[in-house]
C-alpha positions as CSV (number, residue, x, y, z in Angstrom):
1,X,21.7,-1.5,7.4
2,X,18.5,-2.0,9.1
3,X,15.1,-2.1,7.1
4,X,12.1,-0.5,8.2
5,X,8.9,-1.6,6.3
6,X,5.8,-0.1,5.8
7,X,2.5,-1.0,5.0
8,X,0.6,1.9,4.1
9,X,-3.2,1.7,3.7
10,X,-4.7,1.6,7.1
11,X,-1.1,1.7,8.8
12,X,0.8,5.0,7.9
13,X,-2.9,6.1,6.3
14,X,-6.0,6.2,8.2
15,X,-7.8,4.7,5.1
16,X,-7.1,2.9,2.1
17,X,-5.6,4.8,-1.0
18,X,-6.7,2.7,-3.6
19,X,-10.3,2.6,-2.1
20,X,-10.1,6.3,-1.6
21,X,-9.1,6.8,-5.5
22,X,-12.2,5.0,-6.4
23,X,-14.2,7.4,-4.6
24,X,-12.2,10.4,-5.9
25,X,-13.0,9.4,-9.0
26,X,-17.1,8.6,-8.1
27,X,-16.8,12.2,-6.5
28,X,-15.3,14.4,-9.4
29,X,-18.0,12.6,-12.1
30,X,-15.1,10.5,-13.9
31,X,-16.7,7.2,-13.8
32,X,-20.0,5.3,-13.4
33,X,-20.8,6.6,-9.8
34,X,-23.3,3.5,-9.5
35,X,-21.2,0.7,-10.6
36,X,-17.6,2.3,-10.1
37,X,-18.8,2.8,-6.5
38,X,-20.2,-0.7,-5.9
39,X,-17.9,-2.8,-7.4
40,X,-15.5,-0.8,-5.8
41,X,-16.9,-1.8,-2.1
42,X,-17.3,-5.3,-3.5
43,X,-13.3,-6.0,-3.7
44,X,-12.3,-3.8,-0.7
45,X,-14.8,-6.6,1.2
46,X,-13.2,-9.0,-0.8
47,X,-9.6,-7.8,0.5
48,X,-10.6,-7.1,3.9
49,X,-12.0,-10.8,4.1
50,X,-9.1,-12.1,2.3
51,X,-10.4,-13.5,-1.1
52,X,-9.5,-10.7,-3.3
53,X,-8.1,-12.1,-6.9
54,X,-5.5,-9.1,-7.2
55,X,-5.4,-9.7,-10.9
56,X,-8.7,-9.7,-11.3
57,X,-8.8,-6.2,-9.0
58,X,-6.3,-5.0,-11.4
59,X,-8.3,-4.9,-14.2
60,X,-10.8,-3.1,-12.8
61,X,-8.6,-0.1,-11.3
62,X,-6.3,-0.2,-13.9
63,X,-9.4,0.4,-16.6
64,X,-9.5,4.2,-15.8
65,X,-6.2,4.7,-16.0
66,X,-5.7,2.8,-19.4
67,X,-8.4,4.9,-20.5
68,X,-6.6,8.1,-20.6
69,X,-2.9,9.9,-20.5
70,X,-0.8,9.9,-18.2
71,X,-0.6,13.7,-18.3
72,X,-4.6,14.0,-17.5
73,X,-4.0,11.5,-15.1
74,X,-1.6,12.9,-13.5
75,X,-3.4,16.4,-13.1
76,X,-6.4,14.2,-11.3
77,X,-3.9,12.4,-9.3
78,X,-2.2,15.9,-7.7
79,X,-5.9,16.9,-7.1
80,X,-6.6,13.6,-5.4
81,X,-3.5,13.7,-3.2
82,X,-4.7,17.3,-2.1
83,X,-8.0,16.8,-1.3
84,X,-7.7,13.0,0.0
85,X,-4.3,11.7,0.6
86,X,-3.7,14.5,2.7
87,X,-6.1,14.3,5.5
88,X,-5.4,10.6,6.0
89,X,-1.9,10.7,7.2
90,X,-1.8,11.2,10.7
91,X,1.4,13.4,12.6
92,X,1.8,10.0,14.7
93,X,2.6,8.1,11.2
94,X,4.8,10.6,9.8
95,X,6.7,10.5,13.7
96,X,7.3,7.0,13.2
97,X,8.8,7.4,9.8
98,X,11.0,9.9,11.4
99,X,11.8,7.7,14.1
100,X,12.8,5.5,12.3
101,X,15.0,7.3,9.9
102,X,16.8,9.2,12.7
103,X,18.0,5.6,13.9
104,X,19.7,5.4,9.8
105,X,17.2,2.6,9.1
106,X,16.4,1.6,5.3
107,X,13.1,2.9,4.9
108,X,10.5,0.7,2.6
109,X,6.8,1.3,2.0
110,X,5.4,-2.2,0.5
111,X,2.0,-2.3,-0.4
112,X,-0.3,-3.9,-2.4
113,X,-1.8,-1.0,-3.6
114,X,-0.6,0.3,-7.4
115,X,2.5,2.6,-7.7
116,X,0.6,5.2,-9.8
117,X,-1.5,6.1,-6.2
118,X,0.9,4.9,-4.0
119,X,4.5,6.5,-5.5
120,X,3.9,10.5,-4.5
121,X,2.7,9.7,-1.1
122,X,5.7,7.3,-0.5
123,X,7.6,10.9,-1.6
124,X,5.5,12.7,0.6
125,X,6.8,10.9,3.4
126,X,10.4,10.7,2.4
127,X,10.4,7.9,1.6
128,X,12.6,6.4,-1.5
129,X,12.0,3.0,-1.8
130,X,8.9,1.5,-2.7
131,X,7.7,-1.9,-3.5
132,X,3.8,-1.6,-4.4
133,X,2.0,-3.3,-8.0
134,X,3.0,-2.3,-11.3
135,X,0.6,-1.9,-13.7
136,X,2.2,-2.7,-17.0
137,X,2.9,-0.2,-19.2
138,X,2.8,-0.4,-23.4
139,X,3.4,2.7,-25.8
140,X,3.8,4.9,-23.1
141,X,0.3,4.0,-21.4
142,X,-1.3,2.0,-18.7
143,X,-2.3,-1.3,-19.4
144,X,-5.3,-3.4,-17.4
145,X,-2.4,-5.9,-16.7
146,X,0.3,-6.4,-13.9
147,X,4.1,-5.8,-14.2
148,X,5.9,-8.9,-12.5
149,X,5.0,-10.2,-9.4
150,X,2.2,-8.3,-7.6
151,X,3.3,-7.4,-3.6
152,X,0.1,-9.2,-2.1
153,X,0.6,-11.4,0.4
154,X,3.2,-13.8,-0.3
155,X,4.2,-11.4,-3.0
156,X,5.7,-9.4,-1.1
157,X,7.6,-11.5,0.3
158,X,8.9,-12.6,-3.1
159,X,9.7,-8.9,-4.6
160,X,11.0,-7.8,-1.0
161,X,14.0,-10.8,-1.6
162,X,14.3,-9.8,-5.3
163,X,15.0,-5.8,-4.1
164,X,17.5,-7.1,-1.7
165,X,19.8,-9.1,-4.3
166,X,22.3,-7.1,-4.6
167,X,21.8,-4.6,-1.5
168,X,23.5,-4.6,1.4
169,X,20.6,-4.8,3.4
170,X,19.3,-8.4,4.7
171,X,16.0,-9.0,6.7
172,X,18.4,-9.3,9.9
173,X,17.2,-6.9,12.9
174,X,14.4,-6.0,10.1
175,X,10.9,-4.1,11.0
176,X,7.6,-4.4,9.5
177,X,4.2,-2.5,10.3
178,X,1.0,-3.5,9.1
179,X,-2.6,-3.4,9.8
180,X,-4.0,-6.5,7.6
181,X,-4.0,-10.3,7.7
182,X,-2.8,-10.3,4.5
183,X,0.4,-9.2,5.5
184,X,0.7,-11.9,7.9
185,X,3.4,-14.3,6.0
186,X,5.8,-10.8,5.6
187,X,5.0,-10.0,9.5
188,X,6.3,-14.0,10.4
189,X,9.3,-13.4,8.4
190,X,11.0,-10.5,9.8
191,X,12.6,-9.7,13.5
192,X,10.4,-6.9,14.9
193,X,6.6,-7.5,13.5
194,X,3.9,-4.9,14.7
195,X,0.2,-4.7,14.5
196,X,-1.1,-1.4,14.1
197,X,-4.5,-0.4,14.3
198,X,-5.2,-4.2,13.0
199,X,-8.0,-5.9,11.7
200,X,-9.6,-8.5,13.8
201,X,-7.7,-11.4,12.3
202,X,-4.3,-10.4,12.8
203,X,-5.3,-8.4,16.7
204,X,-5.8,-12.1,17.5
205,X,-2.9,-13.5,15.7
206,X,-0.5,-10.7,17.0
207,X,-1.5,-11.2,20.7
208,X,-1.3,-15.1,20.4
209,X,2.3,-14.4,19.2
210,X,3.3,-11.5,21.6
211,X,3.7,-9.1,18.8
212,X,3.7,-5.4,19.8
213,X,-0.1,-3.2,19.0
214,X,0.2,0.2,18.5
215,X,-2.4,3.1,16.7
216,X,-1.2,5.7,14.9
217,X,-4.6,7.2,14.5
218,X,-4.6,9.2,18.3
C-alpha cells in the first residue's frame, strides 16, 4: 500500500486549527480574551519562526481543556467545528484527499496540532488514520501534559515509524504535503514531498530541491 500524508493546518486548512480554537474560545467569552489572545499569537510566532517549545505550548492549550469535562468540551468543540473548521477547508483540499483515495492510497493526516481539535476534522475528511499530539489523559480527564512522543518535527518522523511496525505499509512510493519548515525532516524522508501554499523557508528549500508547489486555497 501506498501512504498519503497530510499536514493539515495551512495545507488541507486555510488556517491553523489550534490557533483558530484559541480564538473560538477568546470569541465565545471562555477565557481571558487579553491574555488567552496574546499569548496565543505569541507561540503561533514562535511556531511559525521555528522556536516553539511544544511542551511548553502544551500546557498552555491543554489548560482549558483540563479545566472542564470532556462532555462540555465536547459541546464547544461541535460548535467550533461549525462555525470555524468549516469555512477553512477548501473544495481543492478535500479533491486531493479524494484523489488520492481513488488511487487506494493509505491516507494519514499528521500534525502537530492536538487530537482533541484535530480528530473530527480528520473524520470529516474521511480520513481514518491520524497521528497528531496526545494530551495525556488521568481519571477520565485532560491533563496539561503530553502522551508519548509529540509529532513536531522530528517527531513525526519517530511516531510515523512506530504506526508502521506492524503495517504493511512502508514509506516506499510514500507522499507527504505540507506548508511549514517544520515539516521539513518528514518532507526529506519520503518519495514524493510537496510544498503547498508554503511558508518562506521551505518555498526556498522546495525550489532548491525541485520539489513540486501547489495551493489549495484557489
Amino acid at each position: 500500500m501506498t501512504l498519503a500524508l497530510f499536514d493539515l493546518d495551512n495545507t488541507l486548512l486555510k488556517g491553523d486549527s489550534d490557533y483558530q480554537w484559541g480564538e473560538f474560545l477568546v470569541r465565545k467569552g471562555l477565557v481571558d480574551a487579553k491574555q488567552h489572545a496574546e499569548t496565543n499569537r505569541r507561540f503561533y510566532g514562535q511556531y511559525t519562526n521555528g522556536t516553539l517549545n511544544i511542551h511548553e505550548y502544551a500546557a498552555f492549550t491543554f489548560k482549558f481543556l483540563s479545566d472542564h469535562s470532556k462532555e462540555q468540551l465536547d459541546q464547544w468543540r461541535q460548535e467550533y467545528l461549525q462555525e470555524d473548521v468549516q469555512p477553512m477547508i477548501p473544495a481543492a483540499a478535500r479533491a486531493l484527499v479524494e484523489k488520492h483515495r481513488t488511487l487506494g492510497h493509505t491516507l494519514v493526516i499528521i500534525t502537530a496540532t492536538n487530537s482533541f481539535v484535530t480528530r473530527p476534522i480528520a473524520t470529516e475528511f474521511g480520513i481514518e488514520y491520524l497521528l497528531a499530539v496526545e494530551p495525556k489523559m488521568e481519571n477520565g480527564r485532560y491533563t496539561t501534559e503530553i502522551d508519548g512522543i509529540p509529532t513536531f518535527r522530528e517527531g513525526k518522523i519517530e511516531r510515523l515509524k512506530a504506526w508502521l511496525q506492524g503495517r504493511a505499509e512502508t514509506l516506499e512510493g510514500s507522499y507527504f504535503y505540507s506548508d511549514s519548515h517544520n515539516d521539513l525532516p518528514l518532507l526529506e524522508i519520503v518519495d514524493y514531498p510537496t510544498a503547498v501554499d508554503p511558508d518562506d523557508i521551505l518555498r526556498a528549500k522546495a525550489i532548491a530541491r525541485g520539489w513540486p508547489i501547489i495551493s489549495l486555497r484557489s
